[in-house]
C-alpha positions as protocol buffer text, in pm:
chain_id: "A"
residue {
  index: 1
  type: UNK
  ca { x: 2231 y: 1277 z: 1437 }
}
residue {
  index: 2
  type: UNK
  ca { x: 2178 y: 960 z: 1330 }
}
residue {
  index: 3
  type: UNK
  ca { x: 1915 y: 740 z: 1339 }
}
residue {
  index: 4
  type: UNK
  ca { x: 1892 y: 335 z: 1160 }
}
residue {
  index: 5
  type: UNK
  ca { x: 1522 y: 175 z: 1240 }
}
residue {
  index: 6
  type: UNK
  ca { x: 1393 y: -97 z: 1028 }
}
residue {
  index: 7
  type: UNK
  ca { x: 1391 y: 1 z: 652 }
}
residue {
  index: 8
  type: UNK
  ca { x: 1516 y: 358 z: 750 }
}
residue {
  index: 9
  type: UNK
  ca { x: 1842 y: 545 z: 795 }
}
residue {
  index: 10
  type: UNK
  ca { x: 1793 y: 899 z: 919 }
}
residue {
  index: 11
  type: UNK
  ca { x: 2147 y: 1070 z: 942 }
}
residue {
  index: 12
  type: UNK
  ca { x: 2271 y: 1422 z: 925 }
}
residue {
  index: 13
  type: UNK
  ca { x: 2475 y: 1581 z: 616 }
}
residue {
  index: 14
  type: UNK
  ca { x: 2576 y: 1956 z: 725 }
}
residue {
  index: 15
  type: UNK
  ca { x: 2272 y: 2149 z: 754 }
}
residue {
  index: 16
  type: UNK
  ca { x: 2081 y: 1895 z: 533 }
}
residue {
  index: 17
  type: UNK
  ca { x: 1903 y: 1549 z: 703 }
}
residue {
  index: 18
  type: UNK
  ca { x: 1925 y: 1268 z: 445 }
}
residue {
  index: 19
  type: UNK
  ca { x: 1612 y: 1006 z: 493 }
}
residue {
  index: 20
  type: UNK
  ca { x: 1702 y: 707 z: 270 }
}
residue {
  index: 21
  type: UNK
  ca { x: 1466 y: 380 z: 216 }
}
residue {
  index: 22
  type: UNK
  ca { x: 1679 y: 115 z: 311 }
}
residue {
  index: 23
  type: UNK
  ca { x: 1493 y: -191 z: 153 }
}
residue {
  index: 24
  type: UNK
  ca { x: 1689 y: -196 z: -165 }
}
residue {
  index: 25
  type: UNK
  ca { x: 1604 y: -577 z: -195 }
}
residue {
  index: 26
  type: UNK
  ca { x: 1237 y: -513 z: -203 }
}
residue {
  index: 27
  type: UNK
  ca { x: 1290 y: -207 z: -434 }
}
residue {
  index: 28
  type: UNK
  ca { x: 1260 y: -35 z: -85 }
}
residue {
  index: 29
  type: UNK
  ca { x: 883 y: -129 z: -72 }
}
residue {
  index: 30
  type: UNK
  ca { x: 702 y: 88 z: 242 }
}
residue {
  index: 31
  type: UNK
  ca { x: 623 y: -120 z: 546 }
}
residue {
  index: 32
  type: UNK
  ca { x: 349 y: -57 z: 758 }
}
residue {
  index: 33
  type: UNK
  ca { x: 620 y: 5 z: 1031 }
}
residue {
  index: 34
  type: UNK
  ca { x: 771 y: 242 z: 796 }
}
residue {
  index: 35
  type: UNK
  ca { x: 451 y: 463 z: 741 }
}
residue {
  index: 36
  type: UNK
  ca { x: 407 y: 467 z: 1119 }
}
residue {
  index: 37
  type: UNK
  ca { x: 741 y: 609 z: 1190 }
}
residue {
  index: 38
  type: UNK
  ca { x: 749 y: 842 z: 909 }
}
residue {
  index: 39
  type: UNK
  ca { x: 585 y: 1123 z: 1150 }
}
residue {
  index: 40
  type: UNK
  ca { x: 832 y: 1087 z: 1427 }
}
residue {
  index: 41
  type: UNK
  ca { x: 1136 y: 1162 z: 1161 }
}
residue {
  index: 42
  type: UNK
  ca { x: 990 y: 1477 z: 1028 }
}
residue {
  index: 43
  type: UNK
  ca { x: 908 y: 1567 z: 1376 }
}
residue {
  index: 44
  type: UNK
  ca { x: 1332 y: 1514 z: 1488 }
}
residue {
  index: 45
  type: UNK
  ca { x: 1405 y: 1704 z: 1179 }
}
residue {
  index: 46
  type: UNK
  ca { x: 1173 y: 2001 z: 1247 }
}
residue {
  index: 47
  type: UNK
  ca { x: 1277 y: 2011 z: 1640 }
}
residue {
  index: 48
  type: UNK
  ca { x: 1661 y: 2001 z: 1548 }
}
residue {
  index: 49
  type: UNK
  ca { x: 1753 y: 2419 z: 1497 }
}
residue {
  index: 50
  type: UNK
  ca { x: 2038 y: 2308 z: 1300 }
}
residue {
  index: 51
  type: UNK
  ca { x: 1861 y: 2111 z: 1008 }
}
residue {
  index: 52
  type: UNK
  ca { x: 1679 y: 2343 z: 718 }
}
residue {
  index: 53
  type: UNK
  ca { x: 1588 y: 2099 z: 489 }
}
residue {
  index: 54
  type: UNK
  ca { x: 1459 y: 1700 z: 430 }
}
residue {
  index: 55
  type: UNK
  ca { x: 1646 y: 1474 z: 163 }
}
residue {
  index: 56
  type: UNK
  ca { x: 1431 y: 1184 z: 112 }
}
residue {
  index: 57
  type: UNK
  ca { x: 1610 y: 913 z: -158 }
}
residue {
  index: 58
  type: UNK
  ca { x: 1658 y: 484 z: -206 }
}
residue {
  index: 59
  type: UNK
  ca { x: 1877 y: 298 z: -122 }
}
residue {
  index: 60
  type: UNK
  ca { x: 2011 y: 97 z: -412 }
}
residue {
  index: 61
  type: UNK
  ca { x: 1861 y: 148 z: -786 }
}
residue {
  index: 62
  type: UNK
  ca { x: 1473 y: 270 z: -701 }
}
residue {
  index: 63
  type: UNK
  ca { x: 1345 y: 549 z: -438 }
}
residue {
  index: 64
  type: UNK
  ca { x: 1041 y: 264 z: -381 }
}
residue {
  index: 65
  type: UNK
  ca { x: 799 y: 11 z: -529 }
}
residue {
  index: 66
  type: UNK
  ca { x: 531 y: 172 z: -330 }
}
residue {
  index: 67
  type: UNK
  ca { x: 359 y: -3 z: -5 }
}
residue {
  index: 68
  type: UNK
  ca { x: 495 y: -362 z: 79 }
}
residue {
  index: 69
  type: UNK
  ca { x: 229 y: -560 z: -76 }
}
residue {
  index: 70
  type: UNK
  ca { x: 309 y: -879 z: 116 }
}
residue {
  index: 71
  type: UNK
  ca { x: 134 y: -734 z: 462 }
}
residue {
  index: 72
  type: UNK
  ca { x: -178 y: -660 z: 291 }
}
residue {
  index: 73
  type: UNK
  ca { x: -324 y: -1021 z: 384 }
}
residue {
  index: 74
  type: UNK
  ca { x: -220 y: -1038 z: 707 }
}
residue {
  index: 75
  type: UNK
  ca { x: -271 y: -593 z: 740 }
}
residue {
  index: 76
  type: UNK
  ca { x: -570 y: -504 z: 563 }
}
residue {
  index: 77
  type: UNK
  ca { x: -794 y: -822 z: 499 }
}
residue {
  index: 78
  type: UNK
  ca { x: -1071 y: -696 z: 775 }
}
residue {
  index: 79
  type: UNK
  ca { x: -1228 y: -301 z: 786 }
}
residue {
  index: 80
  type: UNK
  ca { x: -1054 y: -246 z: 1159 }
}
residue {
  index: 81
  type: UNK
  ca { x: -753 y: -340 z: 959 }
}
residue {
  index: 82
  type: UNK
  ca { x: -763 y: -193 z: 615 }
}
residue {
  index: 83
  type: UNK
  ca { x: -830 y: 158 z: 861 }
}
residue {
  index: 84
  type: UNK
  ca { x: -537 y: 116 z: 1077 }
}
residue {
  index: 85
  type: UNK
  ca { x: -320 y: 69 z: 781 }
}
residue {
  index: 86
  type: UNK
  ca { x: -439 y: 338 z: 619 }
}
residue {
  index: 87
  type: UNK
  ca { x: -409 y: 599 z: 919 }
}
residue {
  index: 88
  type: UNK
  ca { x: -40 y: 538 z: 926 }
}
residue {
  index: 89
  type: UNK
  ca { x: 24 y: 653 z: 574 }
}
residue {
  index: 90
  type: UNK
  ca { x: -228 y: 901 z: 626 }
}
residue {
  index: 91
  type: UNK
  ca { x: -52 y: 1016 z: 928 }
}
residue {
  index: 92
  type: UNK
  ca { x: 276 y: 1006 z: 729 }
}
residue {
  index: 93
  type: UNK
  ca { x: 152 y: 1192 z: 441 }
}
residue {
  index: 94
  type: UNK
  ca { x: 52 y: 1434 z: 655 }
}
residue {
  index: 95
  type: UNK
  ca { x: 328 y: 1503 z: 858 }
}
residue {
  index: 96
  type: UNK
  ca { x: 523 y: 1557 z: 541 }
}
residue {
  index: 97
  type: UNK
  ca { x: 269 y: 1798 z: 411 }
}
residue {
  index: 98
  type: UNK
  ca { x: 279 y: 2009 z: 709 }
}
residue {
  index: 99
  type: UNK
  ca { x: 650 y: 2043 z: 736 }
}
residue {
  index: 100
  type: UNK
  ca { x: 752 y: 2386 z: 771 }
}
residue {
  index: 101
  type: UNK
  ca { x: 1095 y: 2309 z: 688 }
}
residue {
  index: 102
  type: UNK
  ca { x: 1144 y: 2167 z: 284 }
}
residue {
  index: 103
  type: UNK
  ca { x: 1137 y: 1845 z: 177 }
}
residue {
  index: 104
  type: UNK
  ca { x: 1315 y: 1721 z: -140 }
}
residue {
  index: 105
  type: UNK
  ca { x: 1242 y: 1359 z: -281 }
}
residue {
  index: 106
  type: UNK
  ca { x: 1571 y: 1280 z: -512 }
}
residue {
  index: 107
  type: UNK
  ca { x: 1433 y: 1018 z: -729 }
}
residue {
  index: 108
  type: UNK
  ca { x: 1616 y: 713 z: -881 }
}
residue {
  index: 109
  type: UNK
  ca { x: 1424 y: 427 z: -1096 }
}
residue {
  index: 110
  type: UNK
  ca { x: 1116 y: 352 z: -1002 }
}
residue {
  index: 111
  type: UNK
  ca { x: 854 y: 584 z: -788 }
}
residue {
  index: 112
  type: UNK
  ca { x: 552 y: 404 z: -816 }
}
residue {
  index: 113
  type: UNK
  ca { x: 264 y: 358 z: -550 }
}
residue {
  index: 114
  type: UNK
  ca { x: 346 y: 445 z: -228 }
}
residue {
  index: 115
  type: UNK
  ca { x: 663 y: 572 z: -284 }
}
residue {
  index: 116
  type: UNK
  ca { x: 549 y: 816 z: -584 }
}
residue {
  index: 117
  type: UNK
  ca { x: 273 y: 897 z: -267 }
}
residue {
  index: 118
  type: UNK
  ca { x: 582 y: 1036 z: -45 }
}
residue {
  index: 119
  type: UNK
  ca { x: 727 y: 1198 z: -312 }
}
residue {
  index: 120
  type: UNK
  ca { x: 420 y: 1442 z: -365 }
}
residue {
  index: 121
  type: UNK
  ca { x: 373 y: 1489 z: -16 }
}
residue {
  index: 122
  type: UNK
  ca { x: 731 y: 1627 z: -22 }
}
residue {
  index: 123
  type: UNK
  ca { x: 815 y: 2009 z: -181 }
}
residue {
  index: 124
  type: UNK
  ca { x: 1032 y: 1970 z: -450 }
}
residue {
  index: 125
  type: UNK
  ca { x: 1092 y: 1630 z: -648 }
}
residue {
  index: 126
  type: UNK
  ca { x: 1414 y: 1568 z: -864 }
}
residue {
  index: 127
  type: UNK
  ca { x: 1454 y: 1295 z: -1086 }
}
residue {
  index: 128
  type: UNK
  ca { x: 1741 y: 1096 z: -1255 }
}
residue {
  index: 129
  type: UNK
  ca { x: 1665 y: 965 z: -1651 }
}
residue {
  index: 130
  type: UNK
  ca { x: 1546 y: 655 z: -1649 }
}
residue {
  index: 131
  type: UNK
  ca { x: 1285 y: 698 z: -1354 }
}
residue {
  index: 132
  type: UNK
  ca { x: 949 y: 586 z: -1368 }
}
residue {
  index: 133
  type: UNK
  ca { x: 666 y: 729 z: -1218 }
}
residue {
  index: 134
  type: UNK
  ca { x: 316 y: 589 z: -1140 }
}
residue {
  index: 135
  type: UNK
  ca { x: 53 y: 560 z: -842 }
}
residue {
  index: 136
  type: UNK
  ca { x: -143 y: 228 z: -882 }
}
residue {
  index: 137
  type: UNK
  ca { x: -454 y: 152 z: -655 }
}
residue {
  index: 138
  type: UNK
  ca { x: -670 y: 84 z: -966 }
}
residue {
  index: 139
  type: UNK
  ca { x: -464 y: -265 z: -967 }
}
residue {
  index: 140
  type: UNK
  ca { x: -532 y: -321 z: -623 }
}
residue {
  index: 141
  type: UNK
  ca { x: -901 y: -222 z: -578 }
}
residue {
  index: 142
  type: UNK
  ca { x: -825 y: 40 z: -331 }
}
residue {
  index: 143
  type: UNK
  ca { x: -949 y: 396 z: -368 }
}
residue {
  index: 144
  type: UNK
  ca { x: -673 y: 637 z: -306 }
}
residue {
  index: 145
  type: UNK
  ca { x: -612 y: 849 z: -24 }
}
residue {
  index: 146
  type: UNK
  ca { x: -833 y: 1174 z: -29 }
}
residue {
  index: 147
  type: UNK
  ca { x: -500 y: 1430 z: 92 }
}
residue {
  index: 148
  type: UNK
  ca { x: -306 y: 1258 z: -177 }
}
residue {
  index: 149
  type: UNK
  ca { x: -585 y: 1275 z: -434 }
}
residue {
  index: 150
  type: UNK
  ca { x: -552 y: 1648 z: -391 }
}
residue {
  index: 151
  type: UNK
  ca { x: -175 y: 1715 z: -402 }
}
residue {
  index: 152
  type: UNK
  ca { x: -176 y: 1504 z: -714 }
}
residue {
  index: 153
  type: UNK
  ca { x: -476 y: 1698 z: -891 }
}
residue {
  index: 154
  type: UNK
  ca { x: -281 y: 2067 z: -765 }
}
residue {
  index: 155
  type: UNK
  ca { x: 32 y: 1915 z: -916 }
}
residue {
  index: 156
  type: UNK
  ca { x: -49 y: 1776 z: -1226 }
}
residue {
  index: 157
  type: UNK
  ca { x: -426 y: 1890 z: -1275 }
}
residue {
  index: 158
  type: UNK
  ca { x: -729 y: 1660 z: -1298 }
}
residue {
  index: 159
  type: UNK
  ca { x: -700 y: 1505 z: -1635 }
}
residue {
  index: 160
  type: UNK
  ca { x: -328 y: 1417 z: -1597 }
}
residue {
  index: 161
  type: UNK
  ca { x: -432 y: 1275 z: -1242 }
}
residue {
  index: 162
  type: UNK
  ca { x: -695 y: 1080 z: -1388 }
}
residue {
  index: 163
  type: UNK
  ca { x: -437 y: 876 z: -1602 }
}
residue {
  index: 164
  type: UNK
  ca { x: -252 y: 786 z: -1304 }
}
residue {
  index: 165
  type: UNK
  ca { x: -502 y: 675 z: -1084 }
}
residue {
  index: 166
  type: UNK
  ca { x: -759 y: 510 z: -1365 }
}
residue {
  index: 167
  type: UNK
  ca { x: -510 y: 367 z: -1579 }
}
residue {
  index: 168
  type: UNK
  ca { x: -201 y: 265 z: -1335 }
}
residue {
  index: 169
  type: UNK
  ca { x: 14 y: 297 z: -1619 }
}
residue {
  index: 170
  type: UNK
  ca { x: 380 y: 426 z: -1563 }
}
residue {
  index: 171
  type: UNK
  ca { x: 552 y: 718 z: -1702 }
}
residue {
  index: 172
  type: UNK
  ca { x: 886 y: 831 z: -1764 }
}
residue {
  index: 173
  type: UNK
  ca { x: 1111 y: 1105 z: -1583 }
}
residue {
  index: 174
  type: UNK
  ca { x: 1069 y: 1347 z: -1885 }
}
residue {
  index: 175
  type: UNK
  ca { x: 728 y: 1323 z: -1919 }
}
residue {
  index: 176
  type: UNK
  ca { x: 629 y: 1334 z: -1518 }
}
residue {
  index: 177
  type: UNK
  ca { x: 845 y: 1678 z: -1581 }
}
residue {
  index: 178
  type: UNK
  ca { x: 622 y: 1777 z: -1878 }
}
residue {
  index: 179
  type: UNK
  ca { x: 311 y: 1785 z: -1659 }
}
residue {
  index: 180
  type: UNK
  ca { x: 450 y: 1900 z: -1356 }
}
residue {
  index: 181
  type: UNK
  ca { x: 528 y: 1607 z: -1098 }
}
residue {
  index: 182
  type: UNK
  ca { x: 889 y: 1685 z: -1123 }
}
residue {
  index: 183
  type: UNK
  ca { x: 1093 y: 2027 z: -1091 }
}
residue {
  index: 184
  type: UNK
  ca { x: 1369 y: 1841 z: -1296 }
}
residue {
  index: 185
  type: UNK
  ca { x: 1533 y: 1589 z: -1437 }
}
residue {
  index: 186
  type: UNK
  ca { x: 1926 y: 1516 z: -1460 }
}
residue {
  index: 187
  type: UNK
  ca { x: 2159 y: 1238 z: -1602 }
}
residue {
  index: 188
  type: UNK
  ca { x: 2185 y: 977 z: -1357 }
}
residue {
  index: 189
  type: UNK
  ca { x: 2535 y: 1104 z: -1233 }
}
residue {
  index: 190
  type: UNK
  ca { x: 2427 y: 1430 z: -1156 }
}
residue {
  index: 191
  type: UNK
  ca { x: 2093 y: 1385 z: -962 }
}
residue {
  index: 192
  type: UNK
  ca { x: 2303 y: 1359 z: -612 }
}
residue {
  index: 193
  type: UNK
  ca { x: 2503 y: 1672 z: -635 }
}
residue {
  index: 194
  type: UNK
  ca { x: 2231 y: 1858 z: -865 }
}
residue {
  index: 195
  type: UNK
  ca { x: 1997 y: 1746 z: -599 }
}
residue {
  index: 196
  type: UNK
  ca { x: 2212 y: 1858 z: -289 }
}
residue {
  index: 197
  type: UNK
  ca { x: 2349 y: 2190 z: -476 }
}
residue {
  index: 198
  type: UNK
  ca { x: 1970 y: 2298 z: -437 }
}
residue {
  index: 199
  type: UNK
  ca { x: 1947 y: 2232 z: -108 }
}
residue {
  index: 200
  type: UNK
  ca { x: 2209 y: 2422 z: -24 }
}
residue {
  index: 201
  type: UNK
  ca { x: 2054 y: 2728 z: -222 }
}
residue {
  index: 202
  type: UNK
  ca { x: 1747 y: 2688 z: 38 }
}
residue {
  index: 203
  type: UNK
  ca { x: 1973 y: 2668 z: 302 }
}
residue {
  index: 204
  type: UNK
  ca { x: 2134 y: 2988 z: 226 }
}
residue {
  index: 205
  type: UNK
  ca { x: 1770 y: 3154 z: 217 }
}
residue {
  index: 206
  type: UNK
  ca { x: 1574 y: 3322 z: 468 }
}
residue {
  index: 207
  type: UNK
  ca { x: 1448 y: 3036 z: 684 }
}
residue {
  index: 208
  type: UNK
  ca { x: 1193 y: 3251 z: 828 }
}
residue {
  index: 209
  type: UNK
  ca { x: 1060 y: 3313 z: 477 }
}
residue {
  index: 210
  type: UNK
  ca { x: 1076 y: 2969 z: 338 }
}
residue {
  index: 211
  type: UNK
  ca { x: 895 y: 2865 z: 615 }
}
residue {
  index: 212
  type: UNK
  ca { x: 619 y: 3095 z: 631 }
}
residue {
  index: 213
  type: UNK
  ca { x: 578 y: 3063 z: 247 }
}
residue {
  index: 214
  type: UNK
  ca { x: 553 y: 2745 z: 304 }
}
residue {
  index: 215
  type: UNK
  ca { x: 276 y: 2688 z: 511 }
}
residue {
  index: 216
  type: UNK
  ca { x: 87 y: 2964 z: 363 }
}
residue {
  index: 217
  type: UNK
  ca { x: 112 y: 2807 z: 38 }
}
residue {
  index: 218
  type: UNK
  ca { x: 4 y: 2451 z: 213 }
}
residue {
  index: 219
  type: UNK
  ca { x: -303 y: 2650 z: 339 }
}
residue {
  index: 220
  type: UNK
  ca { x: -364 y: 2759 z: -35 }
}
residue {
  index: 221
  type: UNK
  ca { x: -336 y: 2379 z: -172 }
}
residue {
  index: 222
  type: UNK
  ca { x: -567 y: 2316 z: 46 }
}
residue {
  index: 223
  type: UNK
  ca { x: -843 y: 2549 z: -70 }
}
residue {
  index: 224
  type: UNK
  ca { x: -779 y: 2840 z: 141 }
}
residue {
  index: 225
  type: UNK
  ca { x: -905 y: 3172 z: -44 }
}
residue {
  index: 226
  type: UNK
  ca { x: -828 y: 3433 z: 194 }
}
residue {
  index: 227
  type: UNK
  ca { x: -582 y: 3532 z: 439 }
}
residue {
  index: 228
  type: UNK
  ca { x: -673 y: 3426 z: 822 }
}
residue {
  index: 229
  type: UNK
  ca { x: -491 y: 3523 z: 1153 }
}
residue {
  index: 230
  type: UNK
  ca { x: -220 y: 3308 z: 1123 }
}
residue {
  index: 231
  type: UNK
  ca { x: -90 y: 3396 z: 769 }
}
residue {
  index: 232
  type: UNK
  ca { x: -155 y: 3804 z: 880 }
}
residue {
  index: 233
  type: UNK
  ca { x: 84 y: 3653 z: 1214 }
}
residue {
  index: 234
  type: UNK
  ca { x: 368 y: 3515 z: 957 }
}
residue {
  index: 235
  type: UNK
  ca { x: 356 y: 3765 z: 751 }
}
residue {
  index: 236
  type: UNK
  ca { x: 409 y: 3997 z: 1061 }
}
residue {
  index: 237
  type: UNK
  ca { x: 682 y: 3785 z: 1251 }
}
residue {
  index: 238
  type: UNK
  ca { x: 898 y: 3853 z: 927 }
}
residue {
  index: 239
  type: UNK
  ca { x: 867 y: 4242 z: 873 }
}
residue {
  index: 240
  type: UNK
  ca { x: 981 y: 4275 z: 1253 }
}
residue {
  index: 241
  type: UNK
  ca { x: 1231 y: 3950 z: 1230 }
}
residue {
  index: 242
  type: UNK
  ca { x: 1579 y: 3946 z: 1220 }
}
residue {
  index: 243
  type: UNK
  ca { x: 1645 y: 3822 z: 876 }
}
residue {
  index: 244
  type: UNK
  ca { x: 1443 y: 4103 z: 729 }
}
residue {
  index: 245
  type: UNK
  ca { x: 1639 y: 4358 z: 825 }
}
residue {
  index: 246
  type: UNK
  ca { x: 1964 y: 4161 z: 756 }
}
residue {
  index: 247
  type: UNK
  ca { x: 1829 y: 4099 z: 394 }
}
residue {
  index: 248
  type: UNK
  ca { x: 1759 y: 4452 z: 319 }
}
residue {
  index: 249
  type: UNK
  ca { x: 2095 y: 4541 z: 485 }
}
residue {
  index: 250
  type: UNK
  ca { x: 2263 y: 4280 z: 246 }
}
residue {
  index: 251
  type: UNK
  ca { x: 2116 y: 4407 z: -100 }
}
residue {
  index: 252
  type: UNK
  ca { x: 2163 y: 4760 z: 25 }
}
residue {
  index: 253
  type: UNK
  ca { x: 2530 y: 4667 z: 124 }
}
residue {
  index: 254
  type: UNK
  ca { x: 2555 y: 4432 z: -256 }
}
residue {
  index: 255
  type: UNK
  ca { x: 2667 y: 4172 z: -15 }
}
residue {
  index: 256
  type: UNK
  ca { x: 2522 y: 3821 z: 23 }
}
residue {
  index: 257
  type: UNK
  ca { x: 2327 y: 3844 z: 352 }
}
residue {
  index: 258
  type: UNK
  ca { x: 2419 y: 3668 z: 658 }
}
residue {
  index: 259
  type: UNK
  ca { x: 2027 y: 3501 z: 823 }
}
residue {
  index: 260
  type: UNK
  ca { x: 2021 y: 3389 z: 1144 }
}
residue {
  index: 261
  type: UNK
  ca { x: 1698 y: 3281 z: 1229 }
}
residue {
  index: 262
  type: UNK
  ca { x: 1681 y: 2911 z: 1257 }
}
């Protein structure tokens, strides 16, 4: 698989799909045409049974600058406008959200705006030192995106989420780790393999597990209290699935276990 549309290259590294901003010139800056197609990737990634897990990275020295700025006159200067734009990163923020495979946003320099707003959407975020983190829409006038709003606030918590948002002000890799936006932070030369080494530990998991986890803990994010039909359903397709059994075989054996589900 592999897949080069304007400002993206989609393209397949063993079990692991590698989405990388190609707009290294703009600081890989998020096109409307971008957001739009953002949806269709995840939904090649999720229908391909021999891809686990979403790498999302920049090309060049930043992941992104955020949205690309420079359409906004021409993009969001009426109300039809300003909503159409904002239903395709909508729509792209929540396809990532609802991926039942995991996503992984490997961070270089900056992450700011729009592209620190596809980096929560995704599962895990990993970091090199030197990155710089911030979500600005208090310099633009806009009020941020509601679904965003609320991964930010179940990441960091309200008060830290109120600095971003009020103040615009960026922060560094070691502090966005301190309050939670990261899951870690590694010397520049590292963050690639460091990065990929963990995705290979989830590909070696259960992928029935990591997936049902995952959308039950999506449903929790999202204010869910109590268990409903479909996470009493997951939780049932794994006790009778295949990869149960072959994990309990495995620890009983003290072998690593051997999951086929895909």
């Amino acid at each position: 698989m592999r897949l080069m549309t304007d400002g993206f290259d989609l393209a397949r590294d063993g079990e692991v799909a590698r989405l990388t901003l190609t707009r290294p010139e703009k600081m890989n800056a998020i096109t409307y045409g971008m957001w739009s197609a953002i949806p269709d990737v995840v939904a090649e990634v999720e229908a391909d049974p021999a891809l686990k897990v979403l790498v999302i990275a920049g090309a060049g020295e930043h992941f992104s600058a955020g949205a690309d700025i420079s359409e906004f006159r021409e993009l969001r200067t009426t109300a039809d406008g300003a909503a159409s734009y904002d239903k395709a990163v909508e729509g792209a923020v929540a396809a990532l959200t609802a991926m039942r495979k995991p996503s992984v946003a490997m961070v270089r320099g900056n992450c700011i705006g729009g592209g620190c707003q596809v980096s929560v959407a995704c599962d895990f975020r990993f970091a090199a030192e030197g990155a710089r983190f911030g979500i600005t829409p208090a310099k633009l006038g806009i009020v941020y995106h509601f679904e965003s709003t609320r991964q930010l606030v179940s990441l960091v918590g309200p008060a830290h989420a109120k600095y971003f948002l009020l103040s615009g002000e960026l922060i560094t890799a070691v502090r966005a780790r301190e309050i939670g936006l990261l899951n870690d932070v590694f010397p520049a030369d590292d963050l690639e393999s460091s990065t990929l080494a963990f995705a290979e530990t989830l590909c070696a998991r259960s992928q029935a597990s990591i997936r049902g986890m995952n959308r039950i803990i999506e449903k929790i994010v999202a204010g869910q209290e109590t268990p409903d039909a479909e996470v009493e359903e997951i939780r049932s397709e794994a006790l009778h699935g295949e990869d149960y059994a072959e994990g309990v075989a495995a620890f009983l054996e003290r072998r690593p276990p051997r999951f086929t589900f895909r």
